[in-house]
N, C-alpha and C positions, 0 to 999 in steps of 0.2 A: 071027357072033354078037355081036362087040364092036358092030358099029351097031346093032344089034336093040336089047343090052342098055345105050346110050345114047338111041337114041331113045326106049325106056320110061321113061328118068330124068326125059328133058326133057319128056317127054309132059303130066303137070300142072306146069304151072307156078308154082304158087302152094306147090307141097311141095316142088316142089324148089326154088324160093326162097328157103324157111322154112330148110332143111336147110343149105344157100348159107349162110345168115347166120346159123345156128347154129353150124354150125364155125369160119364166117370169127370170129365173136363170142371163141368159147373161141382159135382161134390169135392172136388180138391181143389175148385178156388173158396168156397167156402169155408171149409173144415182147414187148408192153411191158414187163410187170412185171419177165421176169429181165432187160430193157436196163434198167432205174432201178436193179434190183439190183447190176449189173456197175460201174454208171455210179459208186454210191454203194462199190461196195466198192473200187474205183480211184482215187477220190478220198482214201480213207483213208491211201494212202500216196503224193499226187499231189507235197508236199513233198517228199518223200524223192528222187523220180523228178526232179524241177526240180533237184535239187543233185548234177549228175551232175559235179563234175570230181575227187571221190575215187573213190579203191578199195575202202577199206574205213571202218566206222564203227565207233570205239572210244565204249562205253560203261559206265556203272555197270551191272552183272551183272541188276540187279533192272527196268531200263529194259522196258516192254515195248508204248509207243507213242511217237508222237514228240513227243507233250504230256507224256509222264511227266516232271516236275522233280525228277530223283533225280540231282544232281550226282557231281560228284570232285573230289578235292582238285589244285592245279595243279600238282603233284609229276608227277601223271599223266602228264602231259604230256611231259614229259622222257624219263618210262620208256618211253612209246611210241614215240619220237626216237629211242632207244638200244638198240632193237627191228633186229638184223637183217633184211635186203629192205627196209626202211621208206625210202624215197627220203625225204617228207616228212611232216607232220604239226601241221597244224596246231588252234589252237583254237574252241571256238564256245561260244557262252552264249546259253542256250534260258531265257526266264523268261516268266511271267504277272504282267502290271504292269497300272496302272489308268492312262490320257491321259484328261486335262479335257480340250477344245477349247476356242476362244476363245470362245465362248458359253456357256460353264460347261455343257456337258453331259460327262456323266463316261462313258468306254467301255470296257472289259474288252481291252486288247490281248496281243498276243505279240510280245516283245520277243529277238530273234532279234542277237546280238552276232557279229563278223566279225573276223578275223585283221588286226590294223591292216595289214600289209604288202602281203598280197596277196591279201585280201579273196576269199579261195576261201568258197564254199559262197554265193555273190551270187545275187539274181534271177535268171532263165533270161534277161529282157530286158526293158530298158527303154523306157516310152516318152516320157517325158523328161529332158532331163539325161544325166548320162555318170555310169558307175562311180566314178570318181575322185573325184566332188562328195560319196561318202560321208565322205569325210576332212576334209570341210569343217570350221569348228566348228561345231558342234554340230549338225552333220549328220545327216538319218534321210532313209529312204525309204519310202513306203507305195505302196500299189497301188492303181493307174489307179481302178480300179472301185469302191473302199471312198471314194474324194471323194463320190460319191451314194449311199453305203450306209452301212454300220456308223459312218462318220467323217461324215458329214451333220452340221452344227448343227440339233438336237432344240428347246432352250429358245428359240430365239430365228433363224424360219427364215429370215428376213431378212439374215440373217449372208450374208457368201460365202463360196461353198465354199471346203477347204480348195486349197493351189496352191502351184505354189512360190514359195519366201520365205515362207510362211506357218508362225506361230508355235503350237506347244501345248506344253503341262505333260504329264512322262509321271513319276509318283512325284514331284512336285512340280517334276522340272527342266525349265526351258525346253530345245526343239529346236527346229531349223527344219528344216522340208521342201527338202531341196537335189535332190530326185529323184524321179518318180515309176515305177514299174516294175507289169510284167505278168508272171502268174502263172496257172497252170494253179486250177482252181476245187478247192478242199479239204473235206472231208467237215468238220470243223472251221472254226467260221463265226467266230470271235475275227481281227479283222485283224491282220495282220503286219507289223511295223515294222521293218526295219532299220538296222544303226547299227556302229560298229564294237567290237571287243570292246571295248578298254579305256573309250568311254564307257559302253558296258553297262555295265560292274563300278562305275561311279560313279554315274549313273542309278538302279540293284537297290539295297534294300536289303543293307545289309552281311551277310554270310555268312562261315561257314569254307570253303567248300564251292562253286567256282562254278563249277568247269570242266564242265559239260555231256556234248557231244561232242568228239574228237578224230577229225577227218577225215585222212584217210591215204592216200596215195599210193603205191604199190609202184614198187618198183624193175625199172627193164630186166632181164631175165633171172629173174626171180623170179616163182613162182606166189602167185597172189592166195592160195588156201585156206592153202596153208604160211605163208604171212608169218603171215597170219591165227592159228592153231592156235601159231605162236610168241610172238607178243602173250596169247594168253591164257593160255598157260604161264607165261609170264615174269612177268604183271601181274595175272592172277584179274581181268579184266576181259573184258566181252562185245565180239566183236566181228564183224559184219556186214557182206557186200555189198551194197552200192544194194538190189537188187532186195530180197534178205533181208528186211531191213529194212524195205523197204515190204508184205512177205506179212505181216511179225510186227505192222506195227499194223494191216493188214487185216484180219487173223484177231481181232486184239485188239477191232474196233469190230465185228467181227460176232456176234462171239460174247457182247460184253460188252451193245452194246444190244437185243438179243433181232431186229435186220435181219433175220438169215438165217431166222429161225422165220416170221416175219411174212411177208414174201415167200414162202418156202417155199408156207407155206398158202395166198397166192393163188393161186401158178400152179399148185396142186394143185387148188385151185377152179375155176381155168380148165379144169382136165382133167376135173373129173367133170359141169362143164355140157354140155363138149363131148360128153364118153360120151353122156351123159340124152339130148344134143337128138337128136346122130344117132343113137343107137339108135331110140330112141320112133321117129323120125320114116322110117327103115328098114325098123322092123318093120312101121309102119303102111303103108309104099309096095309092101314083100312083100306085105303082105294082100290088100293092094288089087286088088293085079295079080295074085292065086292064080291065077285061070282062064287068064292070059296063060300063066304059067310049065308051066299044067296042059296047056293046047293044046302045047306046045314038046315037054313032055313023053309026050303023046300022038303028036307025030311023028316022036319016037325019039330025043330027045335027051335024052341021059345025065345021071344025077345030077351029075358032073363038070363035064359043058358049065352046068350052071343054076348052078354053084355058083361057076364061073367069070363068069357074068355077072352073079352079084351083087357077087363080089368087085369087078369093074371099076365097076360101078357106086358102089360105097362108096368106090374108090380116085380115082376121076375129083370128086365131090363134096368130097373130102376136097382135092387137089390145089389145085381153084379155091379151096375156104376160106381155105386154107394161104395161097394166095398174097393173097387181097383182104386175108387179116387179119395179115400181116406187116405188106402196104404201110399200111395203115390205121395200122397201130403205130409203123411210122417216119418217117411224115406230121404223126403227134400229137406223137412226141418233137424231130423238127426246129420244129417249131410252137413247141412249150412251153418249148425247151429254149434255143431262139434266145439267150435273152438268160444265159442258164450258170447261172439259178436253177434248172432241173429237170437229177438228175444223170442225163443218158440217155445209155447208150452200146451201140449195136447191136454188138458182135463178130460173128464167123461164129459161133461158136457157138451163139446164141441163134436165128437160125433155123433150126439143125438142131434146136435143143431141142424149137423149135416145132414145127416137121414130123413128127417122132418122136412130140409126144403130138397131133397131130390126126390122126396115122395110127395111133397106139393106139386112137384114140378108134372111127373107120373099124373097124380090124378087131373091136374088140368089137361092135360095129355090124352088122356082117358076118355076127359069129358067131351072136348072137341071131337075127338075120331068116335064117341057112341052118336053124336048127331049124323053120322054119317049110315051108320050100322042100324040103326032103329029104323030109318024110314027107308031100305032095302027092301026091292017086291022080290019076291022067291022066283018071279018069273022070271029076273032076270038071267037067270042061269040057262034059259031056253036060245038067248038071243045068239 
């Protein structure tokens, strides 16, 4: 009965075509949309994830992305040092400053400040230059890919790009470019300058207030969470694991830019085209075929056996969609995304997501066109 009831599938062509590319249509708007989803919500904490050689992140209580500029005083700092299990701890200065370039165009950066000694919380890697060259005077580093982006000369495009040894103004002070490093792509499009703390603090405007982060390192023998819950005992300050940290600004960008609503609705769009096409297009292939299903049933096969081979029929259609309209969808994000402007990131999970609503879509499909098929008289096949 399973060849009977695919040879009927394949039998018009042109509907089952139709159906083919109705499902495959709704499984790659699906299985796209929550990969730009995943892609965009991973980015949100892609910094966080790059700065893995601490434990834990000590912050102001009220921090709740990794752009927030909510400081502390450098007291801080010490109390965290003097923190039981605390091995080390060192400091960072997170700030939003304004770089001219040498063609007077003016760019919005992030000014990211480093432990002069042992410059924890660096690039994941670079691809010029060595770590050490931060310490240079007036050393900074910027990333590979912001020379043709964001740090491009605007006014005057004749300029060349920026490179090392090359000069700009960041809050009026000259730096030079002593390195250039590579970086995971961030849902936050402001480039990222590095430098070490104590020229940050010279650099920023003056504050009371500049200690940022305090990166932390646990001690041998000592559990992360405990050191942790003793820090904020002891200090009424926040304090988080890597990972932590990068959920609380992903939640922070999904929830604060309306992402997850927006996406939400396409791939729920995705799901009720898929329903519509394969249903409509189901019901009408049940129709079609009544007097097939009615001969079947005139030769003594059971309501079960017919409801079986519609089932396989709506599961086998559904299957092929699944599969052309994934591939179609990680064909379009490797394409698009080549160059790390499209945030697309396939996990396993998104083609289960996918599979689950084009076989949602199938068994409503199903379920419509068996109301057609169950209450078929056998006589019809006489008329």
């Amino acid at each position: 009965m399973i060849g009977v009831a695919i040879q009927m599938l394949v039998g018009d062509k042109m509907k089952f075509f139709a159906l083919i590319i109705g499902l495959s249509f709704a499984s790659m708007m699906i299985a796209q949309q929550a990969s730009i989803f995943t892609g965009y919500a991973m980015r949100a904490g892609a910094w966080v994830r790059d700065t893995a050689q601490a434990d834990l992140w000590v912050m102001d209580p009220q921090v709740e992305v990794t752009i927030d500029f909510k400081r502390m005083t450098d007291t801080q700092l010490q109390r965290v040092r003097g923190v039981q299990g605390v091995s080390w701890g060192v400091p960072m200065f997170v700030g939003g400053l304004i770089a001219r370039l040498p063609d007077g165009t003016i760019q919005a950066i992030r000014l990211v400040g480093l432990d002069d000694g042992t410059l924890i919380g660096a690039p994941p890697g670079m691809a010029e230059g060595e770590l050490a060259d931060l310490r240079r005077d007036r050393g900074v580093f910027v990333d590979q890919r912001d020379l043709t982006g964001l740090l491009r000369a605007r006014r005057d495009t004749s300029a060349p790009a920026l490179a090392i040894g090359s000069r700009l103004d960041i809050n009026d002070h000259e730096v030079e470019v002593t390195g250039l490093y590579r970086k995971t792509a961030e849902f936050f499009w402001e480039p990222t300058i590095y430098t070490t703390y104590s020229r940050a603090l010279k650099i920023a405007p003056p504050e009371r207030k500049t200690l940022q982060y305090v990166l932390v390192k646990v001690a041998e023998g000592h559990d992360p969470a405990q050191v942790a819950e003793a820090i904020r005992s002891e200090t009424g300050l926040a304090v988080y694991t890597g990972p932590q940290f990068a959920r609380l600004s992903t939640w922070y960008v999904l929830i604060q830019t309306g992402i997850l609503i927006n996406f939400g609705i396409t791939i729920a769009l995705g799901f009720v085209i898929g329903a519509l096409v394969s249903g409509l297009l189901l019901y009408t292939f049940v129709t079609e075929n009544s007097r097939a299903f009615a001969a079947l049933k005139a030769m003594g096969t059971t309501n079960g056996r017919v409801v079986g081979m519609v089932v396989v029929q709506a599961l086998v259609a559904g299957l092929i969609g699944f599969g052309l309209g994934v591939g179609m969808a990680a064909i379009n994000g490797h394409v698009a995304g080549s160059d790390g402007q499209l945030a697309f990131k396939m996990v396993w999970q998104v083609p289960v997501i996918a599979g689950v609503g084009v076989l949602a879509c199938c068994v409503l499909a199903a379920v419509v066109s068996l109301s057609r098929v169950l209450t078929l008289e056998p006589a019809v096949v006489f008329k």
